[in-house]
N, C-alpha and C positions, 0 to 999 in steps of 0.2 A: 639514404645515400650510401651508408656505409653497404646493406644489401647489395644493390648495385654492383657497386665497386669491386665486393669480395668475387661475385659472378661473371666480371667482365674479366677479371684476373685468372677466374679458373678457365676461362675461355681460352684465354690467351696462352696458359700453359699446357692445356689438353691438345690445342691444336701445334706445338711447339713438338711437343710428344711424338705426335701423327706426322709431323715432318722428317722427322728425326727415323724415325721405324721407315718409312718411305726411301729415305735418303739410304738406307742401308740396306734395304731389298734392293735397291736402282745400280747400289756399287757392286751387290756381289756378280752379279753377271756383267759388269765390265772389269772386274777384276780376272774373271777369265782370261787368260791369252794376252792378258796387257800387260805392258810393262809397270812396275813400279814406281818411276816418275808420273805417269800417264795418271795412277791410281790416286796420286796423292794431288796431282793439280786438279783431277774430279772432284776429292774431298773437299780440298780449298775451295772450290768455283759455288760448292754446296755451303760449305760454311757461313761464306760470305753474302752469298744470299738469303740465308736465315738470319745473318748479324742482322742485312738492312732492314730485311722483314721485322724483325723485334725489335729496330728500330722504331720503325714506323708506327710499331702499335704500341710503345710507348711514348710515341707525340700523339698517338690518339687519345691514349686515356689520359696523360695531361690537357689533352684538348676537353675530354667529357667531364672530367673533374674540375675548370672554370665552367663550363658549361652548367652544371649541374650548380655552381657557387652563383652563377648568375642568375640562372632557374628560381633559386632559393631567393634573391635578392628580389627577383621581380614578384615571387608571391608573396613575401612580406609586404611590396608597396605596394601589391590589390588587396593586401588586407588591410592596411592603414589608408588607404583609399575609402574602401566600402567601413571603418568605422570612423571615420570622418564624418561628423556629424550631421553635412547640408543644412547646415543652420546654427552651425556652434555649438554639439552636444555635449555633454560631460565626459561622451565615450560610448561602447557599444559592442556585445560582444562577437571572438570572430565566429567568421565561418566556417562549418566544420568540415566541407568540403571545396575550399579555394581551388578556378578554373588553374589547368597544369598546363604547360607548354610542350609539344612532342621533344621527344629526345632521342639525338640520332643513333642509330644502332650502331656498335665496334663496328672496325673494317674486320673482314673475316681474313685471315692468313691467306696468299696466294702460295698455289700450286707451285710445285717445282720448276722453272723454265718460264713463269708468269712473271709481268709486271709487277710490283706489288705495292706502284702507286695507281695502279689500274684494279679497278673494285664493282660492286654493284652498286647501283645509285642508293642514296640515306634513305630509307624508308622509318617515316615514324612508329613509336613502340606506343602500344597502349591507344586508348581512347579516352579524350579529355571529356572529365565527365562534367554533367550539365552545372553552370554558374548555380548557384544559389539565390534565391531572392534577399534582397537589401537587408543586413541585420537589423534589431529592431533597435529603435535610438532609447538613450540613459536619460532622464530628466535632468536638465542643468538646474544645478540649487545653487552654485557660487555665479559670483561677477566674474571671474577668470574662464572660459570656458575651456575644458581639458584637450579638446584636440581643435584640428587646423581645418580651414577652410581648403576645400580643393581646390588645384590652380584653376586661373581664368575664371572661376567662380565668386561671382557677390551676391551678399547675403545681409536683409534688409531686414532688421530687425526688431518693430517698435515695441516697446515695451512697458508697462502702467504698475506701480508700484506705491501700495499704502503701510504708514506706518505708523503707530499709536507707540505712545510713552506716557509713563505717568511717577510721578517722585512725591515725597513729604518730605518738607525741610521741617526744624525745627530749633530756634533761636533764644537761648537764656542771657537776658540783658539783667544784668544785677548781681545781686550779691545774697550769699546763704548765711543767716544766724545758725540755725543749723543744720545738718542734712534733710530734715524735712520742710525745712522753711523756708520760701526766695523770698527777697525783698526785690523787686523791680518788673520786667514786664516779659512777657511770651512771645515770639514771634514763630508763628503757626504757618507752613504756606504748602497748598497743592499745587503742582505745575502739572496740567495738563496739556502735550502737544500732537496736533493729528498732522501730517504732512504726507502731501498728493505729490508722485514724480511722474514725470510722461517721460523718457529716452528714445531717443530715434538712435540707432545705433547701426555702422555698416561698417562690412567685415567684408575685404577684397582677397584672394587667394592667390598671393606674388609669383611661389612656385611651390612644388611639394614638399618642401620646408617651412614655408615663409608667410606671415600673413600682416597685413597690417588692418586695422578696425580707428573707428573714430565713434565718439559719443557726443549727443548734443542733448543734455537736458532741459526741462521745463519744471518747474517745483513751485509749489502753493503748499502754504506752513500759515499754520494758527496754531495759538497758544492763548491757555486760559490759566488765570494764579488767582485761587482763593484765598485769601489773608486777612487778618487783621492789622488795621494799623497799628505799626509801632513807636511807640512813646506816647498814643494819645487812650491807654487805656479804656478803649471801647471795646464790645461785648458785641459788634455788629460787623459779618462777615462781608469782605467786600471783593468782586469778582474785579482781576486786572484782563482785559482782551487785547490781542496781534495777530496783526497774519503780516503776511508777505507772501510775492510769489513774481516771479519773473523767470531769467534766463539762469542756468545753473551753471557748475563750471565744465567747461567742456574739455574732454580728454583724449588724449589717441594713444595707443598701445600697438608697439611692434611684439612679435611674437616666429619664434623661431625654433625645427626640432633639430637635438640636440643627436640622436641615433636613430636605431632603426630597430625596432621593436619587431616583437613577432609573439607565437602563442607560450604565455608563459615565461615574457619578458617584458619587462615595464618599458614605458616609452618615454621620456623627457622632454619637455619644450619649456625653453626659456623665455623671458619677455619683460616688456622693458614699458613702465607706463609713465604719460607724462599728464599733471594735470594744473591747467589753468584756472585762474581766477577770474574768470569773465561775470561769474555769481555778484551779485553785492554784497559785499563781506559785513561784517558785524563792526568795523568802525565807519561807514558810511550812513547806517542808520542812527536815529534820533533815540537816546536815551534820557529816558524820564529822570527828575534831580534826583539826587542823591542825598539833599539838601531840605530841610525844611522851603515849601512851597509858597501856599497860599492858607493864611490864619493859620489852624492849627492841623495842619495835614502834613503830612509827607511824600517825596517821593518813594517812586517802588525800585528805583535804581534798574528797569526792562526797559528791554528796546521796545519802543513804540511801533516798530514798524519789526519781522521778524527779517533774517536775512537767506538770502537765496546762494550764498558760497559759501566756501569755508576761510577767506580772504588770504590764502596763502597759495601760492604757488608750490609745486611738489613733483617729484620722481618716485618710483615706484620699481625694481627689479626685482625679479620674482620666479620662480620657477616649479612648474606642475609637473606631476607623473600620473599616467595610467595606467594600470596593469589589468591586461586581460586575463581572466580565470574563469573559462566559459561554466557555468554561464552568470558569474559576478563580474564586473568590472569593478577596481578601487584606483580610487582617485585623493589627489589630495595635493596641496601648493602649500608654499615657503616664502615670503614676502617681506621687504623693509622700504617701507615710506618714508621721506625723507622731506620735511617743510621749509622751505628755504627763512631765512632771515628776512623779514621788515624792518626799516629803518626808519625815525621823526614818524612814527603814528603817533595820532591823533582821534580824538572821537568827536562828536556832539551833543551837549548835553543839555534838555531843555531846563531853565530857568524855573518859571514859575512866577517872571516878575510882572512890577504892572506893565499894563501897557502902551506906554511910552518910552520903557527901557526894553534891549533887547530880548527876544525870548530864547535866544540858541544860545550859547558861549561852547566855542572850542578850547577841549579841554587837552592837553600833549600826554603822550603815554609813554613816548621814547622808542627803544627796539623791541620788538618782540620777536621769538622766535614759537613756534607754537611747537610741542612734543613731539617726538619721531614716534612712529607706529611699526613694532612688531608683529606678522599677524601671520596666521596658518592655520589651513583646514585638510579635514580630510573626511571622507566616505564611501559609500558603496551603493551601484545600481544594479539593478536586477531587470531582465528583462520578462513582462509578464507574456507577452505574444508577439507576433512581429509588427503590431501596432505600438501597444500599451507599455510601457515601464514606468516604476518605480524608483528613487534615491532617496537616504536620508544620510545626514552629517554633522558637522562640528563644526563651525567657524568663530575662530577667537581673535584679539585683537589685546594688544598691552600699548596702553598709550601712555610715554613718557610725559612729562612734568613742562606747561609754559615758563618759558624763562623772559624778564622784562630787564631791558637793561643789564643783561649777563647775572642775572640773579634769578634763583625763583621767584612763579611772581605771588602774592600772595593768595594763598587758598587755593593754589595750586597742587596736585599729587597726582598720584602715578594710578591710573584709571586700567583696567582690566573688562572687557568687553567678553562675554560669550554667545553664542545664540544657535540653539537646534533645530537643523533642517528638514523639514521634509516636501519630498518635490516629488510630480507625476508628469508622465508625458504621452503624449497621443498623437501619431502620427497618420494626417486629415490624406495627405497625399504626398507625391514626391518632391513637392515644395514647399508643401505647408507644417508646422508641428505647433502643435500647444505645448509650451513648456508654464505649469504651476508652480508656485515651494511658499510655503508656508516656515518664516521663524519665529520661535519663539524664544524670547530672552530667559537666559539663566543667571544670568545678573542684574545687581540693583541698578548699574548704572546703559543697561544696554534696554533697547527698546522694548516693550512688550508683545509686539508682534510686525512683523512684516511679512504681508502680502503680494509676492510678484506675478503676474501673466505677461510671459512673452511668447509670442507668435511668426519667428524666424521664418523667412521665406526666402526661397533660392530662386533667381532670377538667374 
């Protein structure tokens, strides 16, 4: 732009020049024989019509200079157009040659005794050279997906995700004579849990900022605890089983960008998530006693039945950036979950008595509020062809402390989540894409591995 401009300017003063030498060959032969007033209203009559003529071409090149500002503005939104992902991608890098819009050529200086709002018609400069085919799209590895759905466009997005976890507790009931010696009993336990999610997920494109998505899950969880009973000093491992699976909580997220990006300027989109408890949370299900049973057994203090929510309702603000750096894109969101207050919870807790008395008693828990969650990722996609790419990343999570009754509650602490990404993508056609990511947990308390396949279709 600044090229241009310097060009248009020297135009403008070379032809300034050529009027000026013109205007002064034209007066000396009327200077001949003429009187002196005669000479100088010539000079004025000439002045004045170069004032307007320079006038005129500086309303042009303020004219070409929004022009050119606007030029600029419209190839930034074909490029955040074309990396808009048609199906929610992480990002994508641009093109290196964005279709250009003619631009009209200066008004050339009129002649002496000419119009000089009178001109030859704009004829375009240049030849726009030919679109580029479609960049090739970033594998989405987060829930967040980094850029916007195009306007008028929905995007149908089912998606199947497994996840394995596996922990060893381990419990000293008694008392040490001395450091090598317990007096009382061990309590030993594996908690193995597999959990199946199905997501149907739609993503509408409001306007070229704006999007709004809804999520409707399906979840199936089993869990298996190898242990020993405790207090009955037995030597004989005994497996506890649950599942669960029903309707999950279903969420909807506005999403909105913040600027206007371009090559070698990151791009910002805020977003605002809300998530229900439609799930069956963890005080709805039937928890085994806690209490000596039946004869000399115990309960195992697990839900008999696993739960399909997280029974709390929540907000979620949040805010992504991508930065184009052909040919990496990086990505990465900023996030604070926020679980609202329950009030008079309550749970169910099976007895173990005979039967003639009840088997359930509801047991009161009071307020609960469950921890806020801090969380932020970030990464980078690589485009392998104008099919195939590559992502891998970071996603961590700091989960604050359950509070019961404005207290912590107990055995309650502050949990730290991380898990590394890696994600592949393959684009089938121009509505279809395979998005892969595989995590793996780097923490003790975060899962072992999650497998996702989403398969994003533009309708």
């Amino acid at each position: 732009m600044r090229t241009r401009r310097a060009t248009t300017i020297s135009v403008v003063f070379a032809n300034c020049l050529s009027l000026a030498i013109a205007g002064q060959a034209n007066a000396q032969p009327a200077g001949e024989g003429a009187s002196p007033d005669s000479r100088l209203d010539e000079l004025q009559r000439q002045l004045d019509l170069q004032t307007t003529q320079l006038e005129h071409l500086r309303d042009d090149i303020t004219a070409q200079e929004q022009s050119v500002a606007g030029l600029q503005r419209a190839i930034n939104d074909e490029r955040l157009r074309l990396t808009r992902g048609r199906g929610g991608q992480d990002g994508a890098p641009l093109p290196q040659t964005p279709v250009q819009q003619p631009v009209p050529a200066p008004r050339p200086l009129a002649r002496s005794g000419q119009d000089p709002t009178q001109g030859p018609p704009e004829q375009p400069v240049g030849r726009a050279p030919e679109q580029d085919l479609r960049p090739p799209e970033i594998a989405q590895i987060f829930d967040q997906p980094g850029v916007l759905t195009p306007p008028g466009k929905f995007v149908l997005e089912p998606t199947l995700q497994y996840g394995y976890s596996s922990s060893n507790r381990v419990a000293l009931v008694g008392y040490t004579i001395i450091p090598a010696i317990l007096i009382g009993l061990i309590d030993v336990r594996q908690v193995k849990t597999t959990t199946g999610t199905a997501v149907l997920t739609g993503r509408m494109g409001l306007s070229n900022r704006m999007e709004l998505e809804a999520k409707v899950p399906y979840v199936h969880a089993s869990s298996d605890t190898v242990s020993r009973e405790i207090f009955t000093g037995t030597a004989v491992d005994k497996a506890f089983h649950s599942s669960g699976h029903g309707l999950g909580d279903i969420e909807a997220t506005l999403r909105y960008q913040l600027n206007h990006g371009g090559p070698d300027k990151p791009f910002y989109v805020g977003w605002l998530r809300y998530k229900s408890r439609t799930g069956k949370d963890p005080f709805e299900v039937v928890t085994d006693c806690v209490t000596r049973c039946v004869a000399n057994a115990t309960g195992t203090g697990l839900p008999l039945e696993l739960p399909t929510g997280s029974g709390f309702t929540a907000i979620q603000p949040g805010l992504t950036w991508l930065y184009p750096s052909d040919p990496v894109v990086f990505f990465g969101s900023l996030s604070y979950l926020h679980n609202f207050e329950r009030h008079d919870v309550s749970r169910t807790v099976l007895t173990g008595a005979p039967p003639e008395f009840p088997q359930t008693v509801t047991e009161p828990i009071g307020d609960v509020e469950a921890g806020d969650i801090w969380g932020f990722n970030f990464g980078m996609g690589l485009a392998l062809n104008e099919k195939a790419s590559i992502s891998i990343g970071y996603d961590s999570a700091i989960i604050g402390r359950t509070k019961q009754n404005g207290e912590d509650a107990p055995g309650a602490v502050r949990i730290t989540l991380g898990t590394l990404l890696l994600g592949a993508s393959y684009r089938f056609s121009e509505r279809h894409t395979l998005n892969v990511a595989l995590g793996v947990g780097v923490t003790e308390d975060t899962p072992d591995v999650v497998l996702t396949a989403r398969v994003p279709i533009t309708l």
